[in-house]
C-alpha positions as CSV (number, residue, x, y, z in Angstrom):
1,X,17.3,-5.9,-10.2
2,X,14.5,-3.9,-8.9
3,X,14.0,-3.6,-5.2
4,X,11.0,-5.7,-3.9
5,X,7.8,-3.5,-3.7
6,X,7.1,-4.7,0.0
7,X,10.9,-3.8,0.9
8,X,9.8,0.0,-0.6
9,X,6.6,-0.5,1.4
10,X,8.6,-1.3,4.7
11,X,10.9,1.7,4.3
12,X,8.1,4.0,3.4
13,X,6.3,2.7,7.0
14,X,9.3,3.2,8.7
15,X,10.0,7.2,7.2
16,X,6.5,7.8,7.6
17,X,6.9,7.2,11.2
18,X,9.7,9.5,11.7
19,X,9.2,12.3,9.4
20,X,5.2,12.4,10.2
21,X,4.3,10.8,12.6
22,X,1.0,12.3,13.0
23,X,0.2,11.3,9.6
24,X,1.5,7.8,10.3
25,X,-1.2,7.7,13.3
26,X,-4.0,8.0,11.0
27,X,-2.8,5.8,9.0
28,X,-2.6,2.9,11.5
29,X,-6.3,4.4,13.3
30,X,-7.6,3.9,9.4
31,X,-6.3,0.2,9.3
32,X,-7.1,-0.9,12.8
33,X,-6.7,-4.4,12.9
34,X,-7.4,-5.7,9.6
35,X,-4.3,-7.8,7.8
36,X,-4.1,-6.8,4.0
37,X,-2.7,-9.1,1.6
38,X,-1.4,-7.9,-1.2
39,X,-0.1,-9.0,-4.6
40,X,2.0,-6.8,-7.1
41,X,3.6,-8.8,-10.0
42,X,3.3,-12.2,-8.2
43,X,5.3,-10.7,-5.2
44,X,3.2,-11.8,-2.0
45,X,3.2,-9.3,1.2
46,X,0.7,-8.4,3.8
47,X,0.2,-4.7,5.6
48,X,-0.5,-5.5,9.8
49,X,-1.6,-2.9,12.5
50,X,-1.1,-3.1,16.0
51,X,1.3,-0.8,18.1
52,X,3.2,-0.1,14.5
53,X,2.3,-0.7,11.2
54,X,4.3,-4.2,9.7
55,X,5.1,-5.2,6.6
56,X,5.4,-9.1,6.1
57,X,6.9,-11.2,3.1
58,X,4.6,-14.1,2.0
59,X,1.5,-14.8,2.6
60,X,-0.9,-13.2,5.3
61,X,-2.5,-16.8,6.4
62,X,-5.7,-14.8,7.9
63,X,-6.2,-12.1,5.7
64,X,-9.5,-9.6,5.9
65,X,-9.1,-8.1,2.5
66,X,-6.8,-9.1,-0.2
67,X,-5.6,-6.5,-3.2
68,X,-3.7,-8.2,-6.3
69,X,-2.0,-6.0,-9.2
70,X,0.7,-4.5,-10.5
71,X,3.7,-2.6,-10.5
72,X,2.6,-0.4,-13.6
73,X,-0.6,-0.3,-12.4
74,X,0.6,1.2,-9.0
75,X,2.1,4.1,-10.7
76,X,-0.7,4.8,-13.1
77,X,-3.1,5.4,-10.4
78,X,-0.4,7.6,-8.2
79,X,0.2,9.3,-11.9
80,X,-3.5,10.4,-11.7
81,X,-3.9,8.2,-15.1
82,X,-6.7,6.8,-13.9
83,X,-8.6,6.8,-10.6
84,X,-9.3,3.6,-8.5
85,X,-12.8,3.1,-9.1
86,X,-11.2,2.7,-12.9
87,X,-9.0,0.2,-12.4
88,X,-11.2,-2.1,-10.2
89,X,-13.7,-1.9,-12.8
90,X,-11.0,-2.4,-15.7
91,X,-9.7,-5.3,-13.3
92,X,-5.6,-3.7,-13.1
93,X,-6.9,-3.6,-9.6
94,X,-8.7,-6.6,-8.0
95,X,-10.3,-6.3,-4.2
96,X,-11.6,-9.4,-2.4
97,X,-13.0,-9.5,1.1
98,X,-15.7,-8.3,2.7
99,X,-17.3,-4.5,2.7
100,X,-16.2,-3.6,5.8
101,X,-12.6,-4.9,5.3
102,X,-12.5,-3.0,1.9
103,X,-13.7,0.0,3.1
104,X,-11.2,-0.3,5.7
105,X,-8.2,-1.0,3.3
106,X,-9.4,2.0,0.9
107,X,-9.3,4.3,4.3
108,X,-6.0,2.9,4.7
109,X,-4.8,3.5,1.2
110,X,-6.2,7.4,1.4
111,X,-4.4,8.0,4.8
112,X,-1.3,6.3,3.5
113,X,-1.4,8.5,0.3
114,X,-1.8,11.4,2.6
115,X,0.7,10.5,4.3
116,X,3.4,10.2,1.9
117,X,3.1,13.4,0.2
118,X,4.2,15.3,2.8
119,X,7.0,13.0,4.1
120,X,10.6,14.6,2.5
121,X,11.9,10.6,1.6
122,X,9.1,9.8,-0.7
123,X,9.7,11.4,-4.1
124,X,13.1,8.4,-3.4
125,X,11.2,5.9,-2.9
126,X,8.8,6.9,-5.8
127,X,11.4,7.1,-8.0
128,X,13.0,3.6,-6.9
129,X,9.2,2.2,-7.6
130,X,9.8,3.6,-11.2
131,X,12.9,2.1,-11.6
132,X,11.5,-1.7,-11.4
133,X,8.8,-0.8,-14.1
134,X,11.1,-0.1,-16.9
């Protein structure tokens, strides 16, 4: 069985803050305190600032922005497949909240990104997030 894509989230955080932690900074100044909610394939999890970035299973209750898609979807936009503004507008990606909190989530997303590439762990994790699409 695939691994849960909030577990993958959760060790991601958790590298990020270790192997670049300057990275990691940004990432948590870009999501400030705004409570994502996300939904990938039905699984429910929310993204949380504060002194650490947290990754929760379930629902968010109070939620600023909420993001539901896909697994596959995931990896075609980190594939360069297509580009976000794509798949919101082809719906693989759907954003609800208000401006602010969406502009704050993208900011998020782009310092995450950022992030990841230059933390050593990630091409693992990228390859475990493969794994549960096939």
């Amino acid at each position: 069985m695939a691994e849960h894509v909030s577990s993958l989230l959760r060790r991601s955080v958790g590298y990020l803050e270790d192997e670049v932690p300057d990275s990691y900074r940004l990432v948590l100044e870009a999501l400030g305190p705004l409570v994502v909610e996300v939904d990938v394939d039905g699984e429910l999890f929310s993204l949380r600032g504060g002194r650490g970035l947290e990754v929760s299973d379930g629902p968010a209750g109070v939620a600023g922005a909420r993001i539901a898609t896909s697994r596959a979807a995931i990896l075609d936009l980190l594939d360069a497949r297509f580009g976000l503004d794509e798949a919101v507008l082809a719906g693989t990606v759907s954003v609800y909240g208000s401006l602010d909190d969406i502009l704050r989530a993208h900011d998020t997303l782009l310092a995450y990104v950022h992030a990841a590439v230059r933390a050593s762990s990630h091409p693992d994790l990228l390859a475990e997030l493969r794994t549960g699409s096939l």
